[in-house]
N, C-alpha and C positions, 0 to 999 in steps of 0.2 A: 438586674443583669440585662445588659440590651442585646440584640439579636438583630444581623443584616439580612438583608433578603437572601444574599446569596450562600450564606450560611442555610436557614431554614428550608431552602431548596433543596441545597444539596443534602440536609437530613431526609428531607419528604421523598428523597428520588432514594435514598439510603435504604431506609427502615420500611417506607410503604408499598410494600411487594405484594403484599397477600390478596386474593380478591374477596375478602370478607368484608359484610356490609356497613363496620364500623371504619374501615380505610377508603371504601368507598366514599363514605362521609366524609373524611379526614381528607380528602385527594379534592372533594370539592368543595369545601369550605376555602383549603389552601387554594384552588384557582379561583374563586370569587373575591378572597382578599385581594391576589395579585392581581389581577385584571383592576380591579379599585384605586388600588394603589397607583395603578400605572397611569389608572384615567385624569385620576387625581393631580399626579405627576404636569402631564400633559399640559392638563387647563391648567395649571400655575404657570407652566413655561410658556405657553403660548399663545391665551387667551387671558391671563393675567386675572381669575377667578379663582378663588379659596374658599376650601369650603370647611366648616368645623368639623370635629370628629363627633361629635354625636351622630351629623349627619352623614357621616361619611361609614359610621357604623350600620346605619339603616341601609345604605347603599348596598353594603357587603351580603346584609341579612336578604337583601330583596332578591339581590344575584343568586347570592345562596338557593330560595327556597323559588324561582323561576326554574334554575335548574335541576332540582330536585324533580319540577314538575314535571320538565322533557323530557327526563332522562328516559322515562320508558319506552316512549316516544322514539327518542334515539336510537335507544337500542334495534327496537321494531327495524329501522329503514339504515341502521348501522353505518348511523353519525356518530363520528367524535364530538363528545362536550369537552 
């Protein structure tokens, strides 16, 4: 079954209401994909660069777990991630 982005957003914006620390998870894994996804976008369209999804999976994971690391950080000085 495939799934568009704008489908899976509008579930994430749907269902992830709670401020429990697995939606927390869930809230930033879904913005490390997209932000990836988008970057990814980008350099195809305009810099004419591809990049495999192995590595485009490591990208998400590095997003991922960088912002894991701020997040407290964030919170402290009460940045949005």
């Amino acid at each position: 079954m495939q799934y568009c982005l704008a489908e899976t957003i509008s579930w994430a914006v749907m269902t992830i209401k709670a401020e429990c620390f697995a939606n927390l998870v869930l809230k930033l894994v879904l913005a490390a994909a997209v932000y990836c996804i988008w970057t990814e976008r980008n350099q195809r369209i305009f810099k004419n660069i591809y990049v495999d999804a192995v590595a485009k999976q490591k990208q998400i994971s590095l997003t991922y777990e960088s912002t894991c690391v701020l997040y407290p950080y964030c919170l402290q000085m009460r940045i949005m991630v």
